[in-house]
One Martini backbone bead per residue (centre of mass of N, CA, C, O) as a GRO file, in nm:
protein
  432
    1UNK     BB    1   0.845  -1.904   0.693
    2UNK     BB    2   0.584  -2.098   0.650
    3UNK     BB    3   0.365  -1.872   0.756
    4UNK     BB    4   0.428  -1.691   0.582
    5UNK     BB    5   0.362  -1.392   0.454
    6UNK     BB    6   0.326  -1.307   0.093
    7UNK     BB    7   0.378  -1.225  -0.207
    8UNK     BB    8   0.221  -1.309  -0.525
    9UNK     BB    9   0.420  -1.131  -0.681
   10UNK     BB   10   0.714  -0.992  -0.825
   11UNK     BB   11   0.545  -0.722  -0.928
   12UNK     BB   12   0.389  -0.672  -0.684
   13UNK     BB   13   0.646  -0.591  -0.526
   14UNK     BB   14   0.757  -0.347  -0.662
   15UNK     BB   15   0.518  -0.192  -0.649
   16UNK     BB   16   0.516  -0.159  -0.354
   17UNK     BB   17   0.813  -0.028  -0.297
   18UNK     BB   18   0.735   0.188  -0.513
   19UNK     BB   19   0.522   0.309  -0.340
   20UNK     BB   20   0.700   0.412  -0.093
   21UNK     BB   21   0.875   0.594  -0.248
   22UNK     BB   22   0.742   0.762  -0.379
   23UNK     BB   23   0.491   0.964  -0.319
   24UNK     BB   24   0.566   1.292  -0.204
   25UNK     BB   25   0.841   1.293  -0.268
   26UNK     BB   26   0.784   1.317  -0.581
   27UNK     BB   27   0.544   1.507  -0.628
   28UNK     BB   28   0.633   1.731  -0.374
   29UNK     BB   29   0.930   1.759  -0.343
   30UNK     BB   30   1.094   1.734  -0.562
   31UNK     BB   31   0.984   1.989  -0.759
   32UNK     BB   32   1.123   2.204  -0.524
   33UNK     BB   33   1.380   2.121  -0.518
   34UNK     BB   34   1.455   2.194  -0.768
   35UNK     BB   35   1.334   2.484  -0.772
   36UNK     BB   36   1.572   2.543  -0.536
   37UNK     BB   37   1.810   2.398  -0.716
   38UNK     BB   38   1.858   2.472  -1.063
   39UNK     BB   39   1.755   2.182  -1.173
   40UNK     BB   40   1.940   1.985  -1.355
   41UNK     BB   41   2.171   1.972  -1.179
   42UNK     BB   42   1.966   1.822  -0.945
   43UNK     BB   43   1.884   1.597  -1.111
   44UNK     BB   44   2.134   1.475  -1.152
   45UNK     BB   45   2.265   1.402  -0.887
   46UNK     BB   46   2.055   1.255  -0.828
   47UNK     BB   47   2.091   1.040  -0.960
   48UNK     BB   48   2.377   1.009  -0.862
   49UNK     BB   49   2.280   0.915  -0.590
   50UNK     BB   50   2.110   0.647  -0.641
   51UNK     BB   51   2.363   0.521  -0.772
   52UNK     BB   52   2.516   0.532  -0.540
   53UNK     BB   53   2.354   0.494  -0.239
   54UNK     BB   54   2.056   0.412  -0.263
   55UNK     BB   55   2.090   0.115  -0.365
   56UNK     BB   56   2.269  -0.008  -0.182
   57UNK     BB   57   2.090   0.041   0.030
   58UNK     BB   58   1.827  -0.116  -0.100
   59UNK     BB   59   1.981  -0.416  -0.084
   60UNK     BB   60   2.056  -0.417   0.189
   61UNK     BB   61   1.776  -0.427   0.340
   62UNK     BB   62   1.659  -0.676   0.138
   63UNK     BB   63   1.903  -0.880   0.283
   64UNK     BB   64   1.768  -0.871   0.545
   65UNK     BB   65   1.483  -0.947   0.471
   66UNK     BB   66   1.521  -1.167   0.303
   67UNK     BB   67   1.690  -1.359   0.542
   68UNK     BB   68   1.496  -1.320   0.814
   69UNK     BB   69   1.176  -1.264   0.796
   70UNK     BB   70   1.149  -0.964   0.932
   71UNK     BB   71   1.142  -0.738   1.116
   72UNK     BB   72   1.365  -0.498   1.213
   73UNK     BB   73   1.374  -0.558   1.530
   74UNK     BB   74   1.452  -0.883   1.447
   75UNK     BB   75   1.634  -0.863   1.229
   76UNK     BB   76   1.879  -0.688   1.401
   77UNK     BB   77   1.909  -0.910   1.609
   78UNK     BB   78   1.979  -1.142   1.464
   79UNK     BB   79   2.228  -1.036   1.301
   80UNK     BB   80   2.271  -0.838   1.622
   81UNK     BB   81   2.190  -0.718   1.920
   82UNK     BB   82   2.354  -0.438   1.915
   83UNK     BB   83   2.158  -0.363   1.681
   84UNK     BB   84   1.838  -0.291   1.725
   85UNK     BB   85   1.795  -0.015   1.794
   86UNK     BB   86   1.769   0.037   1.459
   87UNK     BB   87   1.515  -0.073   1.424
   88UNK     BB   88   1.335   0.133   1.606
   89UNK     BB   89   1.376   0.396   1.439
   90UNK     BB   90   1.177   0.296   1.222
   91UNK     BB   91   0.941   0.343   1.443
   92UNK     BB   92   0.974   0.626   1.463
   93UNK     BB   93   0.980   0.759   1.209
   94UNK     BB   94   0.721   0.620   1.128
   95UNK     BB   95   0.561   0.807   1.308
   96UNK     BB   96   0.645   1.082   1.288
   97UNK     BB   97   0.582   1.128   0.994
   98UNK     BB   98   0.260   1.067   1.006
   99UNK     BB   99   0.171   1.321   1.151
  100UNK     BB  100   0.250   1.504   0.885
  101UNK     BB  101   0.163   1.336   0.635
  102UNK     BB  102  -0.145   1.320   0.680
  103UNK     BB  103  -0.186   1.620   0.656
  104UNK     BB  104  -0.049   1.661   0.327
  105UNK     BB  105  -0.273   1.405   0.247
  106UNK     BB  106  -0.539   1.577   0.280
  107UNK     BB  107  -0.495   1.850   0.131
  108UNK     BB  108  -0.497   1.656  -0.147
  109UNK     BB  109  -0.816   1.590  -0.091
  110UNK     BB  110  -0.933   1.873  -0.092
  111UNK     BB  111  -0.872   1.957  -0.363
  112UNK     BB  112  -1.031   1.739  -0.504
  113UNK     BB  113  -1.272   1.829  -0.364
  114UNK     BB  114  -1.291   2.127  -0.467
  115UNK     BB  115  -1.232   2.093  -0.788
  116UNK     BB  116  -1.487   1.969  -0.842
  117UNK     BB  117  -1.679   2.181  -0.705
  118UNK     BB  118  -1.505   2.492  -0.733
  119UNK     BB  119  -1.413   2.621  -0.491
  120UNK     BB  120  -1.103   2.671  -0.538
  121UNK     BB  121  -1.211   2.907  -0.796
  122UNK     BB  122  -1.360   3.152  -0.644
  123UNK     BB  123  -1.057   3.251  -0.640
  124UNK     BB  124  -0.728   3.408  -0.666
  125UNK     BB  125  -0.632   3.335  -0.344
  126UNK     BB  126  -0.455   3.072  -0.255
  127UNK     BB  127  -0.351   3.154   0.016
  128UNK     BB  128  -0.617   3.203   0.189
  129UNK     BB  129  -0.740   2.924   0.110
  130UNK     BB  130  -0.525   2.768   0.276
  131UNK     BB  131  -0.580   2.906   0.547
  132UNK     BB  132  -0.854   2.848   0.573
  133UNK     BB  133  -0.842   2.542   0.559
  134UNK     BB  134  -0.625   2.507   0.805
  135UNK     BB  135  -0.866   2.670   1.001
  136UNK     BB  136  -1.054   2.445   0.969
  137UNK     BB  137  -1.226   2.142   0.971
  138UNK     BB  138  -1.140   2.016   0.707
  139UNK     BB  139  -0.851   1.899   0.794
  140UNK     BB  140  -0.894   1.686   1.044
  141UNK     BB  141  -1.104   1.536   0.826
  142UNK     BB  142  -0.901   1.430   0.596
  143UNK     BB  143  -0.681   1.309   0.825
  144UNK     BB  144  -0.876   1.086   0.876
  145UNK     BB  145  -0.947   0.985   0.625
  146UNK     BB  146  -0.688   0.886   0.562
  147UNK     BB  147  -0.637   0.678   0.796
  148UNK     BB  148  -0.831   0.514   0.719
  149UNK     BB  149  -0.754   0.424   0.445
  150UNK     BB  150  -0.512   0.297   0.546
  151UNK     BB  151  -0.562   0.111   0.736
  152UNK     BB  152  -0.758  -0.102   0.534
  153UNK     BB  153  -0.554  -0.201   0.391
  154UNK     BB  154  -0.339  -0.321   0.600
  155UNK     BB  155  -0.573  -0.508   0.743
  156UNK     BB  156  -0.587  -0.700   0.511
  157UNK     BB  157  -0.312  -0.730   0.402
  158UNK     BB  158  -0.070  -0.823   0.193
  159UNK     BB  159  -0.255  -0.922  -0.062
  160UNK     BB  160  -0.520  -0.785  -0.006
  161UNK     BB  161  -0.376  -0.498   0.039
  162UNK     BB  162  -0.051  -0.415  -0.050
  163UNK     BB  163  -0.104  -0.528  -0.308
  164UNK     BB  164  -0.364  -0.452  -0.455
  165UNK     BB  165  -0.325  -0.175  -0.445
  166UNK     BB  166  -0.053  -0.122  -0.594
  167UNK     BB  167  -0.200  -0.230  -0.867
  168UNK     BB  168  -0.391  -0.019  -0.914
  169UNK     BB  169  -0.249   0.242  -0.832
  170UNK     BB  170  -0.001   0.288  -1.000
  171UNK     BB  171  -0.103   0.280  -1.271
  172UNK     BB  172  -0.297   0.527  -1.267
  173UNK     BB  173  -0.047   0.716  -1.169
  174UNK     BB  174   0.087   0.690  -1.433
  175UNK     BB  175  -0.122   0.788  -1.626
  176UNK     BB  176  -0.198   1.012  -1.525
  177UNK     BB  177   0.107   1.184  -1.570
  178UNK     BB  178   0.088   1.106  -1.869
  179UNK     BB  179  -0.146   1.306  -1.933
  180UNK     BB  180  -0.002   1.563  -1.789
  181UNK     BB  181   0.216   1.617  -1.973
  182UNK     BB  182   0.074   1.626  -2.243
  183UNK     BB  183  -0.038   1.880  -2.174
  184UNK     BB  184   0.188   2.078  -2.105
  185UNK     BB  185   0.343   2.035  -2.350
  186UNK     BB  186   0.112   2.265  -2.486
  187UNK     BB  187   0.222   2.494  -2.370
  188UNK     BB  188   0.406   2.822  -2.358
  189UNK     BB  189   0.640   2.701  -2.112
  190UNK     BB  190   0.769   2.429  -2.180
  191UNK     BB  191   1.039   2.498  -2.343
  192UNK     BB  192   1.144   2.631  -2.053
  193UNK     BB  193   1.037   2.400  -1.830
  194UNK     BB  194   1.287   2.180  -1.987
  195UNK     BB  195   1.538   2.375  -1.962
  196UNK     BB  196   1.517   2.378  -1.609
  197UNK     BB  197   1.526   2.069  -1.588
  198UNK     BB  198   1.694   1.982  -1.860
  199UNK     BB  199   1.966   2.185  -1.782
  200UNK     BB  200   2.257   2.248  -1.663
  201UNK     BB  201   2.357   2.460  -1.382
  202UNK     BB  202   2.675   2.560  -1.273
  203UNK     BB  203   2.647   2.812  -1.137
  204UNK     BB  204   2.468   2.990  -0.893
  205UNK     BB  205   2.281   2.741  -0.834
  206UNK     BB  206   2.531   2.593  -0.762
  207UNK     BB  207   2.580   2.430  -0.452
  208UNK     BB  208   2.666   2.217  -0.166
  209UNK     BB  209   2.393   2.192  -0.152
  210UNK     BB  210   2.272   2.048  -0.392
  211UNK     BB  211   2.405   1.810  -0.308
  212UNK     BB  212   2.275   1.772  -0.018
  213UNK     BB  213   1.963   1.765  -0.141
  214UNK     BB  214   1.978   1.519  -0.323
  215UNK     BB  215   2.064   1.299  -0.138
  216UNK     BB  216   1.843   1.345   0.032
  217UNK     BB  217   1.615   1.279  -0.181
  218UNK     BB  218   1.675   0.978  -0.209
  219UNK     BB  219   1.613   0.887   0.029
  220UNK     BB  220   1.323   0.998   0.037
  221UNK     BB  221   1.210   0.867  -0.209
  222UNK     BB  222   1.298   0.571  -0.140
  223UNK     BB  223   1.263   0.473   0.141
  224UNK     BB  224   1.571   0.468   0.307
  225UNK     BB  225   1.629   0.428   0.687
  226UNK     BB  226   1.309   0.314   0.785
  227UNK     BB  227   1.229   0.017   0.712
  228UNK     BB  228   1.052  -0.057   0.489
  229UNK     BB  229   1.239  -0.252   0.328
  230UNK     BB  230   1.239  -0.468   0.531
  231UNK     BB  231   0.973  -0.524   0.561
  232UNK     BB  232   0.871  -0.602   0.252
  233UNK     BB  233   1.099  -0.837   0.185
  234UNK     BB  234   0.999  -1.037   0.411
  235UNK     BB  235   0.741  -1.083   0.147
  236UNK     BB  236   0.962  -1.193  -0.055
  237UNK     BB  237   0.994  -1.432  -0.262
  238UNK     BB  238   1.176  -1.712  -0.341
  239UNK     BB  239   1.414  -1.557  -0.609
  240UNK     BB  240   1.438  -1.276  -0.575
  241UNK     BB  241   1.557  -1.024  -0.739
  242UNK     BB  242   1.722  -0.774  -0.602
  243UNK     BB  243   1.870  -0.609  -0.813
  244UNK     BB  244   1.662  -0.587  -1.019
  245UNK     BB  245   1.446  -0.436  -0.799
  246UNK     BB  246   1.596  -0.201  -0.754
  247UNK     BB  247   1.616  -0.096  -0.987
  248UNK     BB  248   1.342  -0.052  -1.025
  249UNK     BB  249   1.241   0.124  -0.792
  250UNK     BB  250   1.429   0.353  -0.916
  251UNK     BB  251   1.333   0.398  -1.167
  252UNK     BB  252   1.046   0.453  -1.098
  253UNK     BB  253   1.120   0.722  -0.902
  254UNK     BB  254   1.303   0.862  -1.153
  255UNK     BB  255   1.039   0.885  -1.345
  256UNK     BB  256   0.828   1.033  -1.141
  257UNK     BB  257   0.960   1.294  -1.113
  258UNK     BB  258   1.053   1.371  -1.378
  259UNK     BB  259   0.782   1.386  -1.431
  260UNK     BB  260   0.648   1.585  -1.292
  261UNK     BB  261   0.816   1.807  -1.338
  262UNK     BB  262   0.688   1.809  -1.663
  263UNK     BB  263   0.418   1.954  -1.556
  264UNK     BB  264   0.503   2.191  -1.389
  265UNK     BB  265   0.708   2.376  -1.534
  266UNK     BB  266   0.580   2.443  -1.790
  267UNK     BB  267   0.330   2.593  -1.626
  268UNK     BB  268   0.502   2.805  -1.496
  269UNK     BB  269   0.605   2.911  -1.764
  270UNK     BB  270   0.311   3.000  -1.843
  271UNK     BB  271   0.319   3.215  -1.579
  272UNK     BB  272   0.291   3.532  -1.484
  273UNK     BB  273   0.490   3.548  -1.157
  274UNK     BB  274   0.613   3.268  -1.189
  275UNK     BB  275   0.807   3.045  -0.986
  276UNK     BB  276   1.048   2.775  -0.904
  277UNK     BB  277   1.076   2.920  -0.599
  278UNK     BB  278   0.825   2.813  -0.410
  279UNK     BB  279   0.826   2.579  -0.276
  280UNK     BB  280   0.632   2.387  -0.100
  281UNK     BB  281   0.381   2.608  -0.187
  282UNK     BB  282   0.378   2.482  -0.532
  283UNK     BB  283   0.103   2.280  -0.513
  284UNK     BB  284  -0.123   2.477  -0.285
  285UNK     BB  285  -0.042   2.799  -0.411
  286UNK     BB  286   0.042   2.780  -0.732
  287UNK     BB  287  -0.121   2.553  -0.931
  288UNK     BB  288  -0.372   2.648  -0.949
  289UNK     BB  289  -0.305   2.934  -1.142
  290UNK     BB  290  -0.265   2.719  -1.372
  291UNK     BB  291  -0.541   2.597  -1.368
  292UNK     BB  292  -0.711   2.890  -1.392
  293UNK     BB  293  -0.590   2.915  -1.684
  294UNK     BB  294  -0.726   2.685  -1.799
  295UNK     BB  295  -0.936   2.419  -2.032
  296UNK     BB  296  -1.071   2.262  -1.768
  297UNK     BB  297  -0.961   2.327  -1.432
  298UNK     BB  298  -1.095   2.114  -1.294
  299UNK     BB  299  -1.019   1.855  -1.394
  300UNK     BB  300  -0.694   1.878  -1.385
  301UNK     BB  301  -0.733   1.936  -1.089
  302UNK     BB  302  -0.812   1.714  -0.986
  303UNK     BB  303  -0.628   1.505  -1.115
  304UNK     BB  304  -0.364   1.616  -0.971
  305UNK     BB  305  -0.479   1.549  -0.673
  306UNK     BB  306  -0.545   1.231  -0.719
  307UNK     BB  307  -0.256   1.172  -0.717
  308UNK     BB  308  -0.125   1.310  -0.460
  309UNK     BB  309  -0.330   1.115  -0.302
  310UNK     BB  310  -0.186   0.789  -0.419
  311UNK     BB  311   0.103   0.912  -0.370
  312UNK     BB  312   0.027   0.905  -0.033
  313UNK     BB  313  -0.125   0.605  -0.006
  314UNK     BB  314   0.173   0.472  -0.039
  315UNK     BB  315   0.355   0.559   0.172
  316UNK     BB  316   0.136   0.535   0.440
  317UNK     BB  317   0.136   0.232   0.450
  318UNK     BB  318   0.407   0.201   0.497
  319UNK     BB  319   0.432   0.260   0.768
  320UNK     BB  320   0.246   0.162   0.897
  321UNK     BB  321   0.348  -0.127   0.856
  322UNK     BB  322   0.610  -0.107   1.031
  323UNK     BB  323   0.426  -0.112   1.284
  324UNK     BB  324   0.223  -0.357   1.263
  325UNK     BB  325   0.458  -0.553   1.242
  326UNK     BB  326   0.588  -0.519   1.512
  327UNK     BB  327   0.343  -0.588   1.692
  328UNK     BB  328   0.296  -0.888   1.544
  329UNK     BB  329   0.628  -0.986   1.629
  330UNK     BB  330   0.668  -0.889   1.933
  331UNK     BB  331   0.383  -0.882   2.082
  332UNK     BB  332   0.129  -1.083   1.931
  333UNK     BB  333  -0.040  -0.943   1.749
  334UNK     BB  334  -0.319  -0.889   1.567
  335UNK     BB  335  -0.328  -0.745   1.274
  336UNK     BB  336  -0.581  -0.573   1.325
  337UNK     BB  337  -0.482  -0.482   1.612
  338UNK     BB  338  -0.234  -0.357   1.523
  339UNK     BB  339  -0.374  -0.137   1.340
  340UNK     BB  340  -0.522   0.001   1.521
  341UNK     BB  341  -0.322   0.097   1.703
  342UNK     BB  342  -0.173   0.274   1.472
  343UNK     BB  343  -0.362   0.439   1.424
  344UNK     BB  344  -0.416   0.592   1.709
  345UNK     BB  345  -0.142   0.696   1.706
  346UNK     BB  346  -0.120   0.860   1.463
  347UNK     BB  347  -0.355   1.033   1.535
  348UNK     BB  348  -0.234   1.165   1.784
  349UNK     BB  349   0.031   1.293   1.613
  350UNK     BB  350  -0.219   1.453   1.434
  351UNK     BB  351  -0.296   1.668   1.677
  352UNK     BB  352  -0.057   1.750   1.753
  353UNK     BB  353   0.009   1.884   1.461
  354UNK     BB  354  -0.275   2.067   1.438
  355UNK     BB  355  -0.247   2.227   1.735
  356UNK     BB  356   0.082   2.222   1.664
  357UNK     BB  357   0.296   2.354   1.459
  358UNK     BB  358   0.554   2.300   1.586
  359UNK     BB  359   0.550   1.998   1.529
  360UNK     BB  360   0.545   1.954   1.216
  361UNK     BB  361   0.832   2.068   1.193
  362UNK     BB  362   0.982   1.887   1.385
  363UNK     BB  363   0.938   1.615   1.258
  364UNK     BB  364   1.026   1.704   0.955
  365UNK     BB  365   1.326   1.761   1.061
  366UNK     BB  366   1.408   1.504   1.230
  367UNK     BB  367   1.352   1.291   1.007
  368UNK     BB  368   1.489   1.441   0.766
  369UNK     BB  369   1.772   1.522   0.892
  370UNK     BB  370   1.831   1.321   1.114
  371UNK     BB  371   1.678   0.982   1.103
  372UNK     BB  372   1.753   0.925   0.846
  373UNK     BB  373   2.057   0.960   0.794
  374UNK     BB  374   2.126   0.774   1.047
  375UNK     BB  375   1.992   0.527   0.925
  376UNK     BB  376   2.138   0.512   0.656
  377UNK     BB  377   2.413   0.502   0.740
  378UNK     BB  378   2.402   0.263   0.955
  379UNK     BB  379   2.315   0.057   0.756
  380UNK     BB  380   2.575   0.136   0.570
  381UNK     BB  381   2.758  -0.016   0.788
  382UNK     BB  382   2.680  -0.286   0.850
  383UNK     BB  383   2.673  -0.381   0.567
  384UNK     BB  384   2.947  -0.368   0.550
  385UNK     BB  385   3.078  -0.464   0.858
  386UNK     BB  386   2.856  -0.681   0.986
  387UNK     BB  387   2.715  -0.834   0.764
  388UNK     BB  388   2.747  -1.134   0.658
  389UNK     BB  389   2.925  -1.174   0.352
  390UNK     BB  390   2.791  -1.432   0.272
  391UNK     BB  391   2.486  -1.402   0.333
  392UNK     BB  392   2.500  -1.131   0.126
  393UNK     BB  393   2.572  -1.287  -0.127
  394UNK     BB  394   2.330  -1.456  -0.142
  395UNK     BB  395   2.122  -1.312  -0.153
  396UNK     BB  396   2.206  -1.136  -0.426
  397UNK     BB  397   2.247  -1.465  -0.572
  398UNK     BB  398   2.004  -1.683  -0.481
  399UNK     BB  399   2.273  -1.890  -0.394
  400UNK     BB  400   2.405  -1.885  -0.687
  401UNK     BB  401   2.233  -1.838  -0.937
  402UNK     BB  402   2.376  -1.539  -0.945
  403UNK     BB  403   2.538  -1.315  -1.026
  404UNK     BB  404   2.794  -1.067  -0.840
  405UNK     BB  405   3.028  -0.904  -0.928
  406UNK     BB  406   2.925  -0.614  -0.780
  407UNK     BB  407   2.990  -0.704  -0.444
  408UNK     BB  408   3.270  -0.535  -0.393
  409UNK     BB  409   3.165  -0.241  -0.494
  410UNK     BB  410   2.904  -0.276  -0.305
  411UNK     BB  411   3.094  -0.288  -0.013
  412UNK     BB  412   3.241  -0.021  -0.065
  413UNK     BB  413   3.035   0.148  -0.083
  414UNK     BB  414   2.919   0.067   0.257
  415UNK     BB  415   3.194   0.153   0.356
  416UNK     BB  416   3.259   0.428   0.266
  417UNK     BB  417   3.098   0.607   0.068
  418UNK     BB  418   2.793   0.637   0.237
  419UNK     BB  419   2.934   0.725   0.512
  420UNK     BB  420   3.045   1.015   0.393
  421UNK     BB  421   2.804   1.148   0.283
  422UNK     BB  422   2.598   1.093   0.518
  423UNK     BB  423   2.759   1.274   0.711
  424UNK     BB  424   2.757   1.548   0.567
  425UNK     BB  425   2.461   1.569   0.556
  426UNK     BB  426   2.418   1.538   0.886
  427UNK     BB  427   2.608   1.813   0.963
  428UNK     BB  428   2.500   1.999   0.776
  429UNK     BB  429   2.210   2.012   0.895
  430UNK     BB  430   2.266   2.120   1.151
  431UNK     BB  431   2.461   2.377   1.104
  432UNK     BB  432   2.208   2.461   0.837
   0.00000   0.00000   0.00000
């Protein structure tokens, strides 16, 4: 790895890492899966399901990319050529997602300058507005633009690209945020909000929907099981502590999603006639209407699409990159001409799901329902049962510098525990 490009520094690791997980996984979809799935108990779970599932897989990943410091697809190649194919998935995956995620990363920004020009706020209506807008040349025009920002970071390479933008927007994207907090927390349905969000109700609410949806939105916001992770790590400095490396980027990933929850549930809970089992469109058609409740409207809309375009555009960087670095490695392709490549490619399928909506809709359904299960499930096969055993424990306490000592548990984990629960989720899945 003489030659090969390195983060520059261990917190810039984590927040790259951490800025792949958030993204709108915490910020747009978190959210809505809480409240369509009973608040608090839906919360517990994903908890639980991040440190039984998500971190273990997320160990594995770290510890493959940074044993290998290759792309997915020759990562797996060299510690098993039948496993290669494993590589590939996260290939597809990445393609796919980002078709349909560059327009939600889009529809982010239109509403971002919507807000600020008060566009958004001439009606009442904001189904209407939101159909005008995917109707319109602006939709295409953000999705693009969106694409471009994408490019820019990633052509310019690991350090000056991934690294640095990632240390500029986390911290906005955090404290964002936590000034959004404090706005809710002094509406008048803050404490309703706050109750349906962190009071667990194992009621009519609660049912094994709700388990299999929470372990599904782990995946999700970790983004683990499409290779990004294998990716990232293979840039981490020697003597990173993995251990330590995961377990911030799941507290920060389910810092960010419970801060989410506690801006919209108390908003929501503020205005008559709202529910949080609004779906998909509680941020892009239930918020606004929030927000024109509020004093200086425009501000703090403004202030909260340019979060969910922040936390979208380090999502976006991750896909990218996973692709990016394929070409780079597998084809020999120059680091920029290998972005302009994948750039090319994702606007392709990012036309083909605005001209046909039935794609937008099949994307998102394959990737998130079968391709990454499916890539979680066998990541954990893998590291239970094919990684050497050794290799993966060196990995783990970075040569034996560090004790190891839950590294039994953390195998038993990926032997048995993770790929029962996620077989279960991939079934439940198709059937339903």
């Amino acid at each position: 790895m003489s030659n090969r490009d390195s983060f520059g520094s261990k917190i810039g690791a984590i927040l790259v890492a951490a800025g792949s997980a958030i993204g709108l996984g915490s910020i747009w979809r978190f959210p809505y899966m809480t409240g369509e799935n009973g608040g608090g108990a839906f919360l517990l779970v994903y908890l639980l399901s991040m440190l039984i599932v998500g971190i273990p897989v997320m160990l594995a990943e770290f510890s493959i990319g940074t044993y290998t410091r290759k792309s997915p697809v020759k990562a797996y190649n060299q510690l098993s050529p039948r496993w290669k194919w494993l590589g590939y998935n996260s290939i597809i995956v990445s393609l796919l997602i980002s078709g349909f995620y560059y327009i939600v990363a889009g529809w982010s920004l239109d509403y971002f300058v919507s807000s600020i020009d008060g566009s958004l706020y001439l009606t009442t209506n904001f189904h209407e507005h939101f159909v005008a807008f995917t109707a319109s040349w602006k939709e295409p025009l953000y999705t693009v633009l969106f694409i471009l920002l994408t490019h820019l970071v990633v052509a310019m390479g690991v350090q000056k690209g991934l690294e640095r933008i990632s240390k500029i927007v986390m911290p906005i994207l955090l404290i964002m945020l936590i000034v959004l907090v404090l706005h809710s927390a002094v509406m008048p349905g803050a404490k309703e909000g706050y109750r349906f969000l962190f009071t667990p109700d194992f009621g009519k609410a609660f049912s094994i929907r709700t388990i299999i949806s929470a372990i599904g939105q782990a995946f999700f916001s970790l983004s683990i099981g499409l290779g990004c992770m294998i990716a990232y790590s293979s840039y981490f400095k020697e003597g990173t502590n993995l251990s330590k490396t995961s377990f911030s980027v799941s507290l920060m990933t389910f810092f960010v999603a419970m801060l989410s929850g506690m801006v919209i549930f108390p908003a929501v809970f503020s205005v008559e006639g709202l529910e949080p089992t609004a779906g998909p469109t509680l941020l892009f058609e239930t918020l606004p209407f929030i927000f024109a409740e509020m004093a200086g409207s425009q501000f703090w809309s403004a202030i909260f699409f340019l979060l969910v375009a922040l936390a979208a555009l380090t999502s976006t960087i991750s896909f990218h990159e996973v692709i990016t670095q394929y070409l780079q490695e597998n084809h020999n392709v120059e680091r920029k001409n290998a972005a302009i490549i994948t750039s090319i490619a994702t606007l392709a399928l990012s036309v083909v799901c605005l001209k046909w909506e039935w794609f937008f809709g099949a994307f998102d359904s394959i990737t998130a329902d079968v391709l990454m299960p499916v890539g979680g499930l066998l990541t954990a096969v893998f590291a239970g049962w094919v990684f050497d055993k050794k290799i993966f424990r060196e990995q783990i306490s970075n040569y034996g510098a560090l004790r190891a000592k839950f590294f039994s548990v953390l195998l038993f984990t990926l032997k048995w525990v993770a790929p029962i629960l996620l077989s279960i989720v991939f079934v439940w899945n198709l059937i339903f």
